[in-house]
N, C-alpha and C positions, 0 to 999 in steps of 0.2 A: 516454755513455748514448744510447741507439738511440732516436729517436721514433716513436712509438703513435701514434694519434689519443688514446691514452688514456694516454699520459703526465704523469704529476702534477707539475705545476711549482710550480699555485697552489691554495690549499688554502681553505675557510672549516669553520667550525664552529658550528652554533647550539645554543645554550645555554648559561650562562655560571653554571652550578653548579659542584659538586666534579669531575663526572669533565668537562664543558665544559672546564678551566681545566688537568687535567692532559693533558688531549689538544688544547689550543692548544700547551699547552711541549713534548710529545712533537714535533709539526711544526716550531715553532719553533727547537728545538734539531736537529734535523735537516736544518734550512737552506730549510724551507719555509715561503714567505709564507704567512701564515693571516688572513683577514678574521673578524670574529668579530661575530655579530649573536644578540642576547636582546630580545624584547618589552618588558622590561624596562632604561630607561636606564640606572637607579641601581643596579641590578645587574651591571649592565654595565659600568659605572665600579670599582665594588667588585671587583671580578675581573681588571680589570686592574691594578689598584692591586696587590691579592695579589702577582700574577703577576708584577711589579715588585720586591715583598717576595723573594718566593723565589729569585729572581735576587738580590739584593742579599746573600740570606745565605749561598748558594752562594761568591757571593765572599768573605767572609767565612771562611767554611768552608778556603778558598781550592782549592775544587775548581773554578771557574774565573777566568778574570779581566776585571777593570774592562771590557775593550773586547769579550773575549766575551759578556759580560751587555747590554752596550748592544747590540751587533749581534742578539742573539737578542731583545731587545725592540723592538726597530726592525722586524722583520716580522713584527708582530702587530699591527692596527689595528681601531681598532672599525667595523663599519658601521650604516648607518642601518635599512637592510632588505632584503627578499629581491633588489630589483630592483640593489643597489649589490654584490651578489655574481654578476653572470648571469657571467661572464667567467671563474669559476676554473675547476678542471677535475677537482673531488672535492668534494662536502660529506659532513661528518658530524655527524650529528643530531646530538644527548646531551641529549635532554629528555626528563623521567621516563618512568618507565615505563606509559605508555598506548596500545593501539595507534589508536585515535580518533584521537587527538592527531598521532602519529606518520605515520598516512595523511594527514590533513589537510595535515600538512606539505610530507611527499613530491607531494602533488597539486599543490600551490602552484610547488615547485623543480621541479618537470618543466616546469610550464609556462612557466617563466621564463629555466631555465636556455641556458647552449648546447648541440647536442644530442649532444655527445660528452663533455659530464660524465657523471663516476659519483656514483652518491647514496648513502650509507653509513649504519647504524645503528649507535649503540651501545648495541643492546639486548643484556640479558644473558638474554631468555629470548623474547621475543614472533617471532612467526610472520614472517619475512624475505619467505616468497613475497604472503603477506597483506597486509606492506608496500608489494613490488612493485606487488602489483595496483595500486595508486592511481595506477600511473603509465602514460606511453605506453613508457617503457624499462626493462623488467624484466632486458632482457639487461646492463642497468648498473646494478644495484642489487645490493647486498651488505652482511650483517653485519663492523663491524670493534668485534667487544667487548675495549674496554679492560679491565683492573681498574685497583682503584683501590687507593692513589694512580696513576692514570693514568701520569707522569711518573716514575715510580719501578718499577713492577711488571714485571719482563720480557713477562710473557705477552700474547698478543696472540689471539683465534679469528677466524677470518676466515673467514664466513658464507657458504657459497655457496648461494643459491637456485636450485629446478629450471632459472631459464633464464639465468642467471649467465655469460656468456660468459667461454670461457678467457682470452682477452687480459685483459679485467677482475680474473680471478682473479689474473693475471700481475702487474699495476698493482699489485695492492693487497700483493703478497708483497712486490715491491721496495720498497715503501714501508718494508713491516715494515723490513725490512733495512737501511733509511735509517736508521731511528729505533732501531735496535738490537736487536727485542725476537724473541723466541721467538715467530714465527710457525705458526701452527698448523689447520689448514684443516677445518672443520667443515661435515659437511651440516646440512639443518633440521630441527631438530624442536626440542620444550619442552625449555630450558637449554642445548640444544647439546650439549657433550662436560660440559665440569667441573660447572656447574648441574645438571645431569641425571644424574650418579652422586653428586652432593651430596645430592640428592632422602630416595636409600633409606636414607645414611650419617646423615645426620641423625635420622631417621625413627627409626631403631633406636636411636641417643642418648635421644631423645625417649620412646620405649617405654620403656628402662629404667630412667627417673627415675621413674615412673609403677610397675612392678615391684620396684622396691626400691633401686636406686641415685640417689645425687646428686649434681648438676654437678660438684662438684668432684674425686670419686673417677670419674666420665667421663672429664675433662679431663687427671688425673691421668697415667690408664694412656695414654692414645693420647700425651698429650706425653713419657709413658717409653718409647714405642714409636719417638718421635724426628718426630713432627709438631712444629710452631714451634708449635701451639695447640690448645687442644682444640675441639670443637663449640662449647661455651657460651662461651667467650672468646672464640669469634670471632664468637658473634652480641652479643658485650658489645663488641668493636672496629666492627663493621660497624651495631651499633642495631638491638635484638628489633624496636623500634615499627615499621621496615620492613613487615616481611613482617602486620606485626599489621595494621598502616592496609593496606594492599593486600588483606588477607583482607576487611577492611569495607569498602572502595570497591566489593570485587568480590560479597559478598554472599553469597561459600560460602567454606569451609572452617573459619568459625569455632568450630563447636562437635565438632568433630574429638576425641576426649581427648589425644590428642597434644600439641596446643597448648594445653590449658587452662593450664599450667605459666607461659608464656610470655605467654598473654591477661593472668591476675594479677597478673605482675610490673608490664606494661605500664599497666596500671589503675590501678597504684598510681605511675605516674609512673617506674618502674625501667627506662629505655631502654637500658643497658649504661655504657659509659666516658665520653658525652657528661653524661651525668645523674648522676653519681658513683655510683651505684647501678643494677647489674642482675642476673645472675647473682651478680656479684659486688659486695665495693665498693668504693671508691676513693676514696684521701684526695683532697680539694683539689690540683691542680696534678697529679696523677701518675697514672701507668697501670697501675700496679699491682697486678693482681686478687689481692684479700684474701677468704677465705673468713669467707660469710658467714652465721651460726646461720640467721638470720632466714630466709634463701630455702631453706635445710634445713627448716626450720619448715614453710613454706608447702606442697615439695614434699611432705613427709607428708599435710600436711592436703588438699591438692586428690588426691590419689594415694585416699586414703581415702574422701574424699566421691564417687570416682569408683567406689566398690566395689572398689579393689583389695586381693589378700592378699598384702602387702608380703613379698619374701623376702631372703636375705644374694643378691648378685650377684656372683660374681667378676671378678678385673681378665683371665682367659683370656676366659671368656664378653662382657665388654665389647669386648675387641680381636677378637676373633672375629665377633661379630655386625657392627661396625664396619667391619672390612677388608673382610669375604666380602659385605656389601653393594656393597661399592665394586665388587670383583669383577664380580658380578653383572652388575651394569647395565653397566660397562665391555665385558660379552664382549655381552651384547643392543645394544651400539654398533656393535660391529665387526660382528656377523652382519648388522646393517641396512646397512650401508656408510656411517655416519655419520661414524667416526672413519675413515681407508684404512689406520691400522695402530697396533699394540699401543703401536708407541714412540711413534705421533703424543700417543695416551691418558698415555702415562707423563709427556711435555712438559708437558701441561696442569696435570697433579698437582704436578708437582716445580718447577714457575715461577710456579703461581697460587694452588694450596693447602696451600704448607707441608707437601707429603709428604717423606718423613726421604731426604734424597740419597743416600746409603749403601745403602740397599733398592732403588734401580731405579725407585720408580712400582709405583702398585697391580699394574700386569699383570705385571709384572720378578718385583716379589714372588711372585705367583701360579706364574707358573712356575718358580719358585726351589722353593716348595712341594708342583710337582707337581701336572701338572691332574686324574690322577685322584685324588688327595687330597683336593682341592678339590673335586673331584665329591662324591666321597661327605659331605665336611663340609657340603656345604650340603645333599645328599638327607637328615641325619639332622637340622636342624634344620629342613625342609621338614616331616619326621614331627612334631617335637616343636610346631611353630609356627604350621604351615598354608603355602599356597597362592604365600606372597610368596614364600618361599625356593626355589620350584622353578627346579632350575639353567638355564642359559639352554642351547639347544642346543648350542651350538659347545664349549663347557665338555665336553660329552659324547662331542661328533664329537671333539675331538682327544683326549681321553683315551685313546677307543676305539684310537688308531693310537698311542699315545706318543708324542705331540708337545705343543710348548709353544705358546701367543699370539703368541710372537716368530718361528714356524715359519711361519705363516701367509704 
């Protein structure tokens, strides 16, 4: 291995949550010391103890053994505070989603650290260069969003800010590569590549519970389409309360109609699979989304009070509105130079959201079906619907020439 000034030898992590804990093992199984500091002791303790557990069951498992579990817990140590971390030569944040929070941080580790670390987010939507700002080294700061379970999910986006230096960008690939995962190079903006075509996909789920469809006939079609889940399952795996408390910390989007569906359940204590009850419900001990009257009930009655005239919804028009969303915003990526190409977009899809492997990835599919197809299906639901479905340029530009996303 060639040395950088920015070569990653030693690694820390602050915050010692869910995705904290899978992105210490991500490092640690990839042979990188990780120091690991949370404001919190007892949390701190707690996290490592886990991280103890899941190595243990691993072994068990016997997908590794006795002396690889010890060795992978041996370079993971707790620290006291920022000042017993100056010395690595990477940090990555993973504390909630606040960018207050996040800048404070970043102002702290600049000023402490040595001056050829890189400082890393794992935000999954907030502003990277906004981040930077807090620091004297913007040219070393970069998104690396895990999902989650961190430890387990291939995917990796790897954030590059307007002054993001190549070498940096360079550091942070090889790392992917350490640790296994499908690297995938995202510029800035809200959600990045997968968050930001998740946006309109959901959005259009969300509309047609409201127009006469429900979760489970949603979740239905797109899982017969060969997704691992539908919209509502996955906000019943990942916790509606999420995005609900984030709407009320942040003081807009709540009264949206979109989300009243979602506000409800959550009101009523229905967080998804943590709570036995969300979309769906869930016996004791198991995961298993059971369809449930009650949340058909609810969707009538908030769809009603909202003045809607309920109609039948097809499972064509469900996968239709669904896909050509993803579409969408996908081709508004690439004409911004967010994603650098169709298949970077399709990695994202097929490692992080359970799109069906068999199809390629939204954009594979898209021009499987022909971009001027695709043009015109979204010009005729742009007439029936409004303003959202107007096709993105580049959809138009390569029509016009018969060419595909993957021509580009």
């Amino acid at each position: 291995m060639s040395q950088t000034p920015f070569t990653i030898q030693r690694a820390a992590v602050i915050g010692a949550g869910t995705m904290g804990r899978g992105i210490v093992m991500c490092l640690a199984n990839a042979g990188v010391p990780v120091q690991w500091v949370d404001n919190n002791p007892q949390m701190l303790e707690q996290a490592l103890a886990s991280v103890a557990d899941t190595y243990a069951h691993s072994v068990r498992q016997g997908r590794i053994d006795q002396a690889e579990a010890d060795a992978r817990l041996a370079r993971v140590t707790a620290a006291a505070d920022y000042a017993a971390i100056r010395e690595v030569d990477l940090v990555i944040e993973a504390v909630y989603e606040n960018l207050e929070l996040k800048q404070k941080i970043f102002r702290e580790l600049d000023g402490l650290l040595k001056p050829e670390a890189i400082l890393a987010s794992n935000t999954s939507a907030l502003d990277i260069d906004a981040i930077a700002a807090a620091t004297r080294r913007p040219q070393q700061v970069l998104g690396l969003h895990f999902f989650s379970p961190a430890h387990i999910m291939k995917l990796l986006e790897i954030v590059r800010g307007a002054q993001t230096l190549p070498v940096v960008l360079e550091a942070a690939l090889g790392l992917g590569k350490r640790m296994g995962k499908v690297s995938v190079v995202s510029g800035n903006c809200h959600g990045f590549i997968g968050n930001r075509m998740l946006r309109p996909y959901v959005l259009e789920a969300r509309k047609m519970l409201l127009e006469g469809a429900y979760p489970y006939q949603v979740d239905a079609v797109l899982q017969g389409f060969g997704f691992a889940m539908g919209p509502f399952r996955m906000y019943d795996v990942v916790g509606i309360d999420l995005e609900w408390r984030a709407r009320q910390l942040a003081g807009i989007g709540q009264d949206a109609p979109e989300v009243q569906v979602d506000n409800r359940l959550c009101e009523l204590g229905r967080f998804g699979q943590k709570s036995g009850n969300g979309y769906y419900h869930y016996e004791p001990g198991s995961r298993q989304a059971e369809h449930d009257v009650e949340v058909d009930a609810l969707v009538l009655k908030v769809s009603e009070e909202l003045g809607f005239q309920r109609r039948e919804i097809s499972p064509e028009e469900i996968l239709e509105r669904c896909l050509l969303a993803l579409v969408n915003e996908g081709a508004k990526i690439l004409q911004e130079g967010i994603a650098e190409s169709a298949h970077d977009i399709d990695l994202v899809y097929l490692n992080g959201y359970g799109f069906p492997a068999d199809k390629g990835g939204p954009m594979a599919w898209a021009d499987q079906q022909g971009l001027a197809d695709i043009h015109q299906r979204l010009l005729a639901l742009e007439t029936k619907q409004g303003d959202q479905w107007n096709p993105a340029r580049l959809i138009g530009e390569l029509a016009a020439v018969g060419k595909g996303f993957a021509d580009r």
